[in-house]
PDB file of N, CA, C and O in Angstrom:
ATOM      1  N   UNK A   1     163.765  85.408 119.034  1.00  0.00           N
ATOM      2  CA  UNK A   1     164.569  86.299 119.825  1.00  0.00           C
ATOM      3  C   UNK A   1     165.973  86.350 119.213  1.00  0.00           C
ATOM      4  O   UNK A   1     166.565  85.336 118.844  1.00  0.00           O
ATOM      5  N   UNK A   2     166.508  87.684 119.122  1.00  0.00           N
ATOM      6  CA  UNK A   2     167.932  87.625 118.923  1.00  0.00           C
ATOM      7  C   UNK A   2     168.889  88.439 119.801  1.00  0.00           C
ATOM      8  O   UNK A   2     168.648  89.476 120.419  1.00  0.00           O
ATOM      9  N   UNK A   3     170.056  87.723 119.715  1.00  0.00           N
ATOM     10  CA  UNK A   3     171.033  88.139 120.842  1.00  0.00           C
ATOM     11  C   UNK A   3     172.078  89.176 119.480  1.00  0.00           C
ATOM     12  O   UNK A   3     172.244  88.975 118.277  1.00  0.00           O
ATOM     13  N   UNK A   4     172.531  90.156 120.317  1.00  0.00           N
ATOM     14  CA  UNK A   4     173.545  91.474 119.746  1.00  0.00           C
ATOM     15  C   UNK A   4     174.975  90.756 120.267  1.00  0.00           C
ATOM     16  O   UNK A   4     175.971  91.407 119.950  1.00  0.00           O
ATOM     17  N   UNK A   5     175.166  89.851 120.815  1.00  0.00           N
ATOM     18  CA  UNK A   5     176.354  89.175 121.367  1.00  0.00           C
ATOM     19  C   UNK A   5     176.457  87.600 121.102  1.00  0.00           C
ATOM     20  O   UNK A   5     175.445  86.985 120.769  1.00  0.00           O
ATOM     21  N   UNK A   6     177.828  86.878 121.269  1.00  0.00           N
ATOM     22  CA  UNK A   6     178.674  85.884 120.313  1.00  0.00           C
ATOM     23  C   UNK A   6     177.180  84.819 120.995  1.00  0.00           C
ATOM     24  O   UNK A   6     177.289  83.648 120.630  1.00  0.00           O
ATOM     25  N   UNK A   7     176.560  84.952 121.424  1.00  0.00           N
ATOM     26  CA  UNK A   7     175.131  83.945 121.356  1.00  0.00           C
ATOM     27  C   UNK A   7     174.790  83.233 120.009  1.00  0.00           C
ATOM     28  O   UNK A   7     174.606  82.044 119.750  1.00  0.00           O
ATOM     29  N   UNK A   8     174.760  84.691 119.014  1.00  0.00           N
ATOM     30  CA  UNK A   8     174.275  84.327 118.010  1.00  0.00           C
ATOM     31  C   UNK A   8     174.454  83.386 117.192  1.00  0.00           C
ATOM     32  O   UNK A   8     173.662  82.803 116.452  1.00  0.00           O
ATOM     33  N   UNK A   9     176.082  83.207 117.448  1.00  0.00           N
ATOM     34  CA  UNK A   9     176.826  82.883 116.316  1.00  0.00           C
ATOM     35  C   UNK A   9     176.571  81.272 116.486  1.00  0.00           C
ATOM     36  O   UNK A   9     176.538  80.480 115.544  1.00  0.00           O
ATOM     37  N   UNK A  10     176.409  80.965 117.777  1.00  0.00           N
ATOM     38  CA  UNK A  10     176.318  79.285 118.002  1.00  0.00           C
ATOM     39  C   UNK A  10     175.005  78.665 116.832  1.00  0.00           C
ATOM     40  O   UNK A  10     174.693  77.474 116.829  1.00  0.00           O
ATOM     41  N   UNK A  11     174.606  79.292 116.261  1.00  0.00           N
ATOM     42  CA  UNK A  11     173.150  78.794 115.369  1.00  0.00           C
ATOM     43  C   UNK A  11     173.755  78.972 114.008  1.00  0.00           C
ATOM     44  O   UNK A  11     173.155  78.438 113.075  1.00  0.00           O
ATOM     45  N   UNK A  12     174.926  79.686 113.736  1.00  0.00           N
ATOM     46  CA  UNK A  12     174.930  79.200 112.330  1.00  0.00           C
ATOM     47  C   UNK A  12     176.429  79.635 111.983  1.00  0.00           C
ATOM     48  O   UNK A  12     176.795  79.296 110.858  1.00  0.00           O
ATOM     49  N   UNK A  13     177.289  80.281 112.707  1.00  0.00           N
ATOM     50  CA  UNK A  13     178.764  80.059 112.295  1.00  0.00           C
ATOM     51  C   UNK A  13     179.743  79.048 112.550  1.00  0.00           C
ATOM     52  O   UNK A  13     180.755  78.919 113.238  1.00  0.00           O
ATOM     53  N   UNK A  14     179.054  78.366 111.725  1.00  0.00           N
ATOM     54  CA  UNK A  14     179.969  76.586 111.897  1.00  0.00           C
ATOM     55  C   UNK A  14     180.246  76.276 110.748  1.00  0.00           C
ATOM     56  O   UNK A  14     180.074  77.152 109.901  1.00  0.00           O
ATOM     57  N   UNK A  15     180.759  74.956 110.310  1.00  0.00           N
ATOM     58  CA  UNK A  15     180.473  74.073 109.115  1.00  0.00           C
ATOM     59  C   UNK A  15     179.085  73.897 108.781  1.00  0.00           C
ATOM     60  O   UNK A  15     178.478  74.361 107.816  1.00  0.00           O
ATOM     61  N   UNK A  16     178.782  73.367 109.454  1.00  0.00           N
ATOM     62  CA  UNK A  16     176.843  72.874 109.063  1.00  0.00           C
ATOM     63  C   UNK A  16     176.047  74.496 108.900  1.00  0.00           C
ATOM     64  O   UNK A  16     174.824  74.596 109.000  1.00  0.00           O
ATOM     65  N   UNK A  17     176.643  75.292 108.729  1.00  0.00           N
ATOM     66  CA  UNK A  17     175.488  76.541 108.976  1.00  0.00           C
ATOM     67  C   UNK A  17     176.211  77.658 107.323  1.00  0.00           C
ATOM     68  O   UNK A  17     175.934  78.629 106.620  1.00  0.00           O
ATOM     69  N   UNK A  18     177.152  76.671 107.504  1.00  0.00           N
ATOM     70  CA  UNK A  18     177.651  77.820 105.639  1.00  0.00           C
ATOM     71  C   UNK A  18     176.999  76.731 104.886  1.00  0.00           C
ATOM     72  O   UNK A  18     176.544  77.053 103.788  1.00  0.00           O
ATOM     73  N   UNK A  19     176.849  75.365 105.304  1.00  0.00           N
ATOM     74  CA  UNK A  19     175.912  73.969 103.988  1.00  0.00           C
ATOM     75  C   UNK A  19     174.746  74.766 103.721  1.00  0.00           C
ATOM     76  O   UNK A  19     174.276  74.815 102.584  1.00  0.00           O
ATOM     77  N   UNK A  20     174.040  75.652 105.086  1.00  0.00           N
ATOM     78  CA  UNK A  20     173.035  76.043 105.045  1.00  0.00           C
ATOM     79  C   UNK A  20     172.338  77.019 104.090  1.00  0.00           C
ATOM     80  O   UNK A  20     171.239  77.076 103.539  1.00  0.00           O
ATOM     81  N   UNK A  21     173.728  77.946 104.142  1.00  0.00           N
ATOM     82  CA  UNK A  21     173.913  79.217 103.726  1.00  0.00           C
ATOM     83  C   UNK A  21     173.858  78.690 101.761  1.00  0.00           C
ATOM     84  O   UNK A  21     173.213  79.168 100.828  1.00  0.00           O
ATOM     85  N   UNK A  22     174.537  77.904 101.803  1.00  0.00           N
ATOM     86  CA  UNK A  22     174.277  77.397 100.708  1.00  0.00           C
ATOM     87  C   UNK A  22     172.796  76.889  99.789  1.00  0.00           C
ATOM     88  O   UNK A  22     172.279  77.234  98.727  1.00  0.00           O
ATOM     89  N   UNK A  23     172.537  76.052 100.691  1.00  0.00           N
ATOM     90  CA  UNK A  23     170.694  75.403 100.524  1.00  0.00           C
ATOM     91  C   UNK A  23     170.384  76.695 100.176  1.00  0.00           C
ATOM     92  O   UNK A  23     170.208  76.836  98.966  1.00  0.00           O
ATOM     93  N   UNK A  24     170.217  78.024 101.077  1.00  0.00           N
ATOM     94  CA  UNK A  24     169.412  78.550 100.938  1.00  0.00           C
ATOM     95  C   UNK A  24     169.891  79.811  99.988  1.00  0.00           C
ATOM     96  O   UNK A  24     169.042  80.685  99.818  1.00  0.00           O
ATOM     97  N   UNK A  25     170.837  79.940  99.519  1.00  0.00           N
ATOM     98  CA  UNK A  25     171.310  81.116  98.767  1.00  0.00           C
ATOM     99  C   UNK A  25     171.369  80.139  97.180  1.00  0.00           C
ATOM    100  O   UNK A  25     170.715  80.518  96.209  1.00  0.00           O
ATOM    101  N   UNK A  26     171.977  79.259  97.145  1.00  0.00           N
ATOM    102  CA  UNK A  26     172.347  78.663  96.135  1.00  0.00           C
ATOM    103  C   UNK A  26     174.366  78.685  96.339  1.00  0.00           C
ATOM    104  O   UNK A  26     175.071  79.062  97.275  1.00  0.00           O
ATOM    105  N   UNK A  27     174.753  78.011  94.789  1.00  0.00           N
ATOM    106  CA  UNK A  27     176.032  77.857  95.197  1.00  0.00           C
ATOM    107  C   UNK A  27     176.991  79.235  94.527  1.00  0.00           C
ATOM    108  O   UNK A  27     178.218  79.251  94.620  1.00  0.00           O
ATOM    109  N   UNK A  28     176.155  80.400  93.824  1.00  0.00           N
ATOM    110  CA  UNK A  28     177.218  80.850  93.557  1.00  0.00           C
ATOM    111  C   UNK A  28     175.943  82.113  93.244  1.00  0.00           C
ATOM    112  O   UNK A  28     174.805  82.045  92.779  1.00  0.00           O
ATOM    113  N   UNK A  29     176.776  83.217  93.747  1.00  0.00           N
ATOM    114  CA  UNK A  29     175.726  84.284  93.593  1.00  0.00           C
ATOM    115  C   UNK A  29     176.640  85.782  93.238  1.00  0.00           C
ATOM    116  O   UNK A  29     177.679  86.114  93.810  1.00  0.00           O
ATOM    117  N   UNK A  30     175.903  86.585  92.094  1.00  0.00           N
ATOM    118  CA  UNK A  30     176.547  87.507  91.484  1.00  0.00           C
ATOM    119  C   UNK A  30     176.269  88.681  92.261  1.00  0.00           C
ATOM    120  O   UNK A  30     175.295  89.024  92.930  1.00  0.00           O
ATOM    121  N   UNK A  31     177.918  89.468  91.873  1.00  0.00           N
ATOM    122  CA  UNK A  31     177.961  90.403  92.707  1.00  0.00           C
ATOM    123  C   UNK A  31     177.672  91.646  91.718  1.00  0.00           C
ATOM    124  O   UNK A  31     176.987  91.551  90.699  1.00  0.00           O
ATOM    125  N   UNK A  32     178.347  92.916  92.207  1.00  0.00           N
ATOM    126  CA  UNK A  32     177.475  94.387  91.417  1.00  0.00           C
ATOM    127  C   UNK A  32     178.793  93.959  90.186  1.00  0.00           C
ATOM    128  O   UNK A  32     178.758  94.839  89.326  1.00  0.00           O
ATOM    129  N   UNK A  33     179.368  93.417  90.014  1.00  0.00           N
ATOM    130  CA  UNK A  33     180.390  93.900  88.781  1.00  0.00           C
ATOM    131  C   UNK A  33     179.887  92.395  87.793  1.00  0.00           C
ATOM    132  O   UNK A  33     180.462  92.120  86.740  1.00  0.00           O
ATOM    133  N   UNK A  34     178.824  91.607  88.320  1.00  0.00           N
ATOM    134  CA  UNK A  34     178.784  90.931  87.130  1.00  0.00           C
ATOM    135  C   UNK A  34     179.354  89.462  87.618  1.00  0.00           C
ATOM    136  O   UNK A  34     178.928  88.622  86.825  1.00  0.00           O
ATOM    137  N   UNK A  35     179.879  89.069  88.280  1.00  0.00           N
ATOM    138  CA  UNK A  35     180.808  88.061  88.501  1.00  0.00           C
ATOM    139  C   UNK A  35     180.228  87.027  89.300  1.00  0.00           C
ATOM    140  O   UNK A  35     179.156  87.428  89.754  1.00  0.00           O
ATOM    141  N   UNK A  36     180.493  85.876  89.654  1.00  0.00           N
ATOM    142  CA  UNK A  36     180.018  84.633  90.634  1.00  0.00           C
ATOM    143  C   UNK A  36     181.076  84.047  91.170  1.00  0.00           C
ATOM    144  O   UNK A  36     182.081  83.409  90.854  1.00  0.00           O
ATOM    145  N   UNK A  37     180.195  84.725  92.613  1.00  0.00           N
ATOM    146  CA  UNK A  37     181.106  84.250  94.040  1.00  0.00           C
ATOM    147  C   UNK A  37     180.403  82.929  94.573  1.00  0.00           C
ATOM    148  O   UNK A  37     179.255  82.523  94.753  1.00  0.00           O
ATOM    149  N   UNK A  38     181.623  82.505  94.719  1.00  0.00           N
ATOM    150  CA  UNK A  38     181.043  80.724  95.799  1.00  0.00           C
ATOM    151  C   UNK A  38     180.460  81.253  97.260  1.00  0.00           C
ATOM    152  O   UNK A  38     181.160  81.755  98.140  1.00  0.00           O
ATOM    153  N   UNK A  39     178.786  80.995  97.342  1.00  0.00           N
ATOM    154  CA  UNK A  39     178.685  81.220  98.454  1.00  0.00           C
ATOM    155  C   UNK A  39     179.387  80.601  99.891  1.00  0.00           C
ATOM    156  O   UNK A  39     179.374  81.038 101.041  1.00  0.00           O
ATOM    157  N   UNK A  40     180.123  79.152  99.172  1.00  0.00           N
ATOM    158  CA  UNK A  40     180.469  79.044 100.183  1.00  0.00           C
ATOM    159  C   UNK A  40     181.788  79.884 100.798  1.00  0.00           C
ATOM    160  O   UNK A  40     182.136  79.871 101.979  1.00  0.00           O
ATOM    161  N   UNK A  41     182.370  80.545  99.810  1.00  0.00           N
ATOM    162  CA  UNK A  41     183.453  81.242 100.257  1.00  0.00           C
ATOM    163  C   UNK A  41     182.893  82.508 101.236  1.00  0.00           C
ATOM    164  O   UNK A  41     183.428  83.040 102.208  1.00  0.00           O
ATOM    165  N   UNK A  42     181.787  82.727 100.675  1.00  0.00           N
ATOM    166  CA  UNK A  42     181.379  83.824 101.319  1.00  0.00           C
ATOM    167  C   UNK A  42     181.141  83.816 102.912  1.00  0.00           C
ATOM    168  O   UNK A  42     181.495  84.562 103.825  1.00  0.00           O
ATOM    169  N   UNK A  43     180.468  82.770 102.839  1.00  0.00           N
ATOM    170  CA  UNK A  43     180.179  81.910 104.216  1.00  0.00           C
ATOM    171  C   UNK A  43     181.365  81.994 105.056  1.00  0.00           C
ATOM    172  O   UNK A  43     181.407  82.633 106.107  1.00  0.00           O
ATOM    173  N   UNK A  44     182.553  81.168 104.438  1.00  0.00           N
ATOM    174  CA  UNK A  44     183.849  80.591 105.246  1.00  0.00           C
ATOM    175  C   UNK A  44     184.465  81.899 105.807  1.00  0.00           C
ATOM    176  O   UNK A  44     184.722  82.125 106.990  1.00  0.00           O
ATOM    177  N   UNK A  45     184.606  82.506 105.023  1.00  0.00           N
ATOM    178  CA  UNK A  45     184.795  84.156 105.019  1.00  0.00           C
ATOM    179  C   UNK A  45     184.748  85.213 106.362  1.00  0.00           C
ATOM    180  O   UNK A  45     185.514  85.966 106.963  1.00  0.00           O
ATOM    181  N   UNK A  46     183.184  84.708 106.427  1.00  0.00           N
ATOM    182  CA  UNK A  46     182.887  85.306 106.957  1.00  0.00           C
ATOM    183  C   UNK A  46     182.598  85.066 108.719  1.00  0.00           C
ATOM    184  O   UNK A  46     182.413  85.921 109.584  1.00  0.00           O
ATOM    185  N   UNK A  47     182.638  83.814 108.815  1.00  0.00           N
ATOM    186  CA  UNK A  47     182.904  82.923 109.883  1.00  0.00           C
ATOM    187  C   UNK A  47     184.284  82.801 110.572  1.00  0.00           C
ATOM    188  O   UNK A  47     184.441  82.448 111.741  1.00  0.00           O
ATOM    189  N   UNK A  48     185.303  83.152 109.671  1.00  0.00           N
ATOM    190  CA  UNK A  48     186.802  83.197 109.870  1.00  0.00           C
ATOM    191  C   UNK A  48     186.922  84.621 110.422  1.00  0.00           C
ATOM    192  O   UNK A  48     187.802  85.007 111.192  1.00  0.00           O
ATOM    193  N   UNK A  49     185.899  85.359 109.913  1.00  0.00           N
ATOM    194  CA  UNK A  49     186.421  86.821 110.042  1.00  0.00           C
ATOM    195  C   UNK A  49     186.044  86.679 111.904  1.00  0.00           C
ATOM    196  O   UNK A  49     186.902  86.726 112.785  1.00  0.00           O
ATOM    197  N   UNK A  50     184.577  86.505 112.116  1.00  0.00           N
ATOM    198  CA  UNK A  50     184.108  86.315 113.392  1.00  0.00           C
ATOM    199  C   UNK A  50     184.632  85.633 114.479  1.00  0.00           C
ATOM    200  O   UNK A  50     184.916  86.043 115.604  1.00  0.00           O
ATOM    201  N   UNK A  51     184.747  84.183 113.822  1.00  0.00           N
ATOM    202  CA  UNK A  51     185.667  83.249 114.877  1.00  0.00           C
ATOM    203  C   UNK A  51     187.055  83.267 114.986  1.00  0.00           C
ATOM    204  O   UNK A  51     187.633  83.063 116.054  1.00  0.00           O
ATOM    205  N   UNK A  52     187.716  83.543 113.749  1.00  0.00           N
ATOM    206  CA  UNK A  52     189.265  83.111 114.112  1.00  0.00           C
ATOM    207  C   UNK A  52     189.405  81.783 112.549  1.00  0.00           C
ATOM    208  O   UNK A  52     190.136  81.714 111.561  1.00  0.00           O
ATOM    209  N   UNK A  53     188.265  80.944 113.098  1.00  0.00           N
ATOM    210  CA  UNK A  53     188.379  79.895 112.315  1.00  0.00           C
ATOM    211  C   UNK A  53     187.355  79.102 112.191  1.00  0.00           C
ATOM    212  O   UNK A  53     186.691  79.279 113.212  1.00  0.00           O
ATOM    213  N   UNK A  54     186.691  78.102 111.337  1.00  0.00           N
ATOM    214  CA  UNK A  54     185.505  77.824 111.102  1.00  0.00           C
ATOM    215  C   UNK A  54     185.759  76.253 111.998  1.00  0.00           C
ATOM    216  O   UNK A  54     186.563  75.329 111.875  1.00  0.00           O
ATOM    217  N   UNK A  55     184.387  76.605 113.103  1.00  0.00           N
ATOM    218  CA  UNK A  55     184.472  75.500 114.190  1.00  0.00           C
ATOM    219  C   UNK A  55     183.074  74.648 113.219  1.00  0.00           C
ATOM    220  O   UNK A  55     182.375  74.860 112.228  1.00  0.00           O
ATOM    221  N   UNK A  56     183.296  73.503 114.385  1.00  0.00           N
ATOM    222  CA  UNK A  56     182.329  72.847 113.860  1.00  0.00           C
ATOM    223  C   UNK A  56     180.931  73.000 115.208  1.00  0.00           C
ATOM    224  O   UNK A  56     181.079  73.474 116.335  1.00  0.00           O
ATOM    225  N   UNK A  57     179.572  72.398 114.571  1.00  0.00           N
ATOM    226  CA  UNK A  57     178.685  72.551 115.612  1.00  0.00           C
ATOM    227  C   UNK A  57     179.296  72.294 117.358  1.00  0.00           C
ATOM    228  O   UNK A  57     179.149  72.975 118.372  1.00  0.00           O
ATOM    229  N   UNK A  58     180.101  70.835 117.065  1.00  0.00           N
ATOM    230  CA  UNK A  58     180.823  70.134 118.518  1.00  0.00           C
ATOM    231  C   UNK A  58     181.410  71.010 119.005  1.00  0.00           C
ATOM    232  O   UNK A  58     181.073  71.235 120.167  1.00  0.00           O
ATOM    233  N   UNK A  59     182.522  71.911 118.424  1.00  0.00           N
ATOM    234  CA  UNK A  59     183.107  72.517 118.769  1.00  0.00           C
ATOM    235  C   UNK A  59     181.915  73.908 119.591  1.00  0.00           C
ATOM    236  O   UNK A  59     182.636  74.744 120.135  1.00  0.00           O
ATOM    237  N   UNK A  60     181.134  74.089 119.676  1.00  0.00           N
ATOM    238  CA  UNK A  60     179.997  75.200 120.002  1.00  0.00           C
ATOM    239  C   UNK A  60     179.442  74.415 121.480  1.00  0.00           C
ATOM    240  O   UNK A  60     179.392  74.785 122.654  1.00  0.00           O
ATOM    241  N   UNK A  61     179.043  73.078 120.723  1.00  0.00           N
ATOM    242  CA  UNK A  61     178.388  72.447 121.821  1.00  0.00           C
ATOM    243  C   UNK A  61     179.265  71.821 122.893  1.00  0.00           C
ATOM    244  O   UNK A  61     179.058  71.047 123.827  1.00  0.00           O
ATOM    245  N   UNK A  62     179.657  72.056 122.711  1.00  0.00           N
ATOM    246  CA  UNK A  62     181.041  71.303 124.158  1.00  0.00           C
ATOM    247  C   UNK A  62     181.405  72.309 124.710  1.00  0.00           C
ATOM    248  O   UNK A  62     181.944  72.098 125.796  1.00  0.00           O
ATOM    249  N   UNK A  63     181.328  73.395 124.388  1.00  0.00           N
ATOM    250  CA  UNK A  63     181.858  74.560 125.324  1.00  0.00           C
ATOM    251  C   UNK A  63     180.520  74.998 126.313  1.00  0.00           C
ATOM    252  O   UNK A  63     180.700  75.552 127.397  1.00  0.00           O
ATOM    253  N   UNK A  64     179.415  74.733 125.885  1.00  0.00           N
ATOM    254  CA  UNK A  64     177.928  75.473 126.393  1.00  0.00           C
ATOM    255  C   UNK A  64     178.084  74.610 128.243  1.00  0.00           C
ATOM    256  O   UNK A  64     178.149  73.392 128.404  1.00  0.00           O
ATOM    257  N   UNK A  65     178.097  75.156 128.840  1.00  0.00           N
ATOM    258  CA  UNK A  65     177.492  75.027 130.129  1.00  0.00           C
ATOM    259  C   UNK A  65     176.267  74.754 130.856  1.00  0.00           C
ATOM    260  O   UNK A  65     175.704  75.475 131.680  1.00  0.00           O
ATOM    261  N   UNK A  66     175.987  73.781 130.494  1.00  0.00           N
ATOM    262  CA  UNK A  66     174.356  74.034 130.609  1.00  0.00           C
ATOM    263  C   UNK A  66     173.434  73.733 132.148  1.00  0.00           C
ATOM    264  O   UNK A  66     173.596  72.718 132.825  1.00  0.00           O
ATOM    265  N   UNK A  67     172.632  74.662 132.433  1.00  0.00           N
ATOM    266  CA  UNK A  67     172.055  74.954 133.676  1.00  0.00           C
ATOM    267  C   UNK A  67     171.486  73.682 133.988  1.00  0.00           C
ATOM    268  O   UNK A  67     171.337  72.927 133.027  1.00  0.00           O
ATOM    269  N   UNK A  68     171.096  73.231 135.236  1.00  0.00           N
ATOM    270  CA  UNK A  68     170.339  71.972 135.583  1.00  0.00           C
ATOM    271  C   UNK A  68     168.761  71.576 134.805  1.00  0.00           C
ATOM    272  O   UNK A  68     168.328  70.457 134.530  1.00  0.00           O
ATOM    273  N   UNK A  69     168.199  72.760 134.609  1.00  0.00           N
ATOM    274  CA  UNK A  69     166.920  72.467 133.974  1.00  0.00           C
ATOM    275  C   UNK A  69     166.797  72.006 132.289  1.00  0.00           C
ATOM    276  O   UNK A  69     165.766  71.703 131.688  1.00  0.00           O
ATOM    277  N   UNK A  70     168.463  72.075 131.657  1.00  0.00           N
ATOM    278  CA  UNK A  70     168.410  71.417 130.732  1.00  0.00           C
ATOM    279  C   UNK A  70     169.248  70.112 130.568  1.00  0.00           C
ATOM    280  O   UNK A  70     169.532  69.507 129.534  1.00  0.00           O
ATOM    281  N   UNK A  71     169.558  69.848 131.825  1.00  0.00           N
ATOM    282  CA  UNK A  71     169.964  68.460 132.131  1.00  0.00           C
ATOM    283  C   UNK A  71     168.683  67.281 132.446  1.00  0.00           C
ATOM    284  O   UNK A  71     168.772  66.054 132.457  1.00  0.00           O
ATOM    285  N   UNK A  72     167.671  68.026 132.653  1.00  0.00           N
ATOM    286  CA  UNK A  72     166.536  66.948 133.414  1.00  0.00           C
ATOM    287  C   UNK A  72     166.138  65.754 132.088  1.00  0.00           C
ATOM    288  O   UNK A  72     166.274  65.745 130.864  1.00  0.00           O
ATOM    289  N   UNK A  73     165.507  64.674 133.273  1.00  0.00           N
ATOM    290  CA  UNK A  73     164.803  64.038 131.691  1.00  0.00           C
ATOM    291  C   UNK A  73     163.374  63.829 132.114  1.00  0.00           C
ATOM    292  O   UNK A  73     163.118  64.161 133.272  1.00  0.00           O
ATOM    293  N   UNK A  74     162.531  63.402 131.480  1.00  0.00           N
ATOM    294  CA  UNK A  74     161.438  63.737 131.235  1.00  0.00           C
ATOM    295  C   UNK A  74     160.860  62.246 132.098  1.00  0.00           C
ATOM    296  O   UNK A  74     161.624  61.397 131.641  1.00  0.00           O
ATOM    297  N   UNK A  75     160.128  61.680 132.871  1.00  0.00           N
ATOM    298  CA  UNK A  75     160.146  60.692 133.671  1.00  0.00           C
ATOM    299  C   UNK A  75     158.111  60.191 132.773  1.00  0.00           C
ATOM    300  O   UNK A  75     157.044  60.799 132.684  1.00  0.00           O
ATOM    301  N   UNK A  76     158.677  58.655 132.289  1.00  0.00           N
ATOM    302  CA  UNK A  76     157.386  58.513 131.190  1.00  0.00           C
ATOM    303  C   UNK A  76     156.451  57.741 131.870  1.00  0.00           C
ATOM    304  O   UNK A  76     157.116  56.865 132.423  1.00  0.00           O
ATOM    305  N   UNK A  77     155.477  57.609 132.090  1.00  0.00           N
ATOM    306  CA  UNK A  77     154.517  56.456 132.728  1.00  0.00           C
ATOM    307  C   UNK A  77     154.788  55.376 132.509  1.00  0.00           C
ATOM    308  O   UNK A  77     155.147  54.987 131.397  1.00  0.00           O
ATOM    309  N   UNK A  78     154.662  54.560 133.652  1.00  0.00           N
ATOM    310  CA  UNK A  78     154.716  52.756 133.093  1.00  0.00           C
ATOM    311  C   UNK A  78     153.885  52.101 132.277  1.00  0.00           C
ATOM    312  O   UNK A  78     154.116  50.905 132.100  1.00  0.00           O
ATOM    313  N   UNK A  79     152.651  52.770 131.547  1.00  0.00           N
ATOM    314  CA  UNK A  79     151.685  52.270 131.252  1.00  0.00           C
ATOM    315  C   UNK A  79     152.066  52.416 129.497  1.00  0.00           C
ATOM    316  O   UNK A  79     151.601  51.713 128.599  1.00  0.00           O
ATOM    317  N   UNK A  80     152.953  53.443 129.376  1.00  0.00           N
ATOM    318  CA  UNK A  80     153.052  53.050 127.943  1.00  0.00           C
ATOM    319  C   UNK A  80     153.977  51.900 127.368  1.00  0.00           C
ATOM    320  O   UNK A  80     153.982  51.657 126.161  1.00  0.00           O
TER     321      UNK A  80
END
């Protein structure tokens, strides 16, 4: 499923999600004139453009509010 709103961004405009961008692009990728851009610039870039400034995952997860049904815990048998 994907969200058209700042939902999205919690899954990969962070620090840990341009490392990603990296893994999976490589570290430097050519553009139409011939040249090699640091993906990670591309990344930072582009995360700055969205956020303001490149948060980290914590920074995502500390703001989330989360409903009671993802507070529960899972209650295990005594037998294991």
């Amino acid at each position: 499923m994907r969200y058209a709103d700042f939902r999205h961004r919690a899954l990969r405009h962070h620090s840990a999600g341009i490392f990603e961008c990296e893994a999976h692009f490589g570290y430097i990728l050519t553009n139409s004139e011939g040249k090699g851009v640091p993906v990670r610039f591309i990344g930072e870039q582009h995360v700055k453009e969205d956020c303001g400034f490149i948060p980290s995952v914590q920074d995502w997860l500390m703001h989330i509010n989360p409903p009671a049904w993802m507070m529960k815990v899972a209650v295990k048998p005594k037998d294991l």
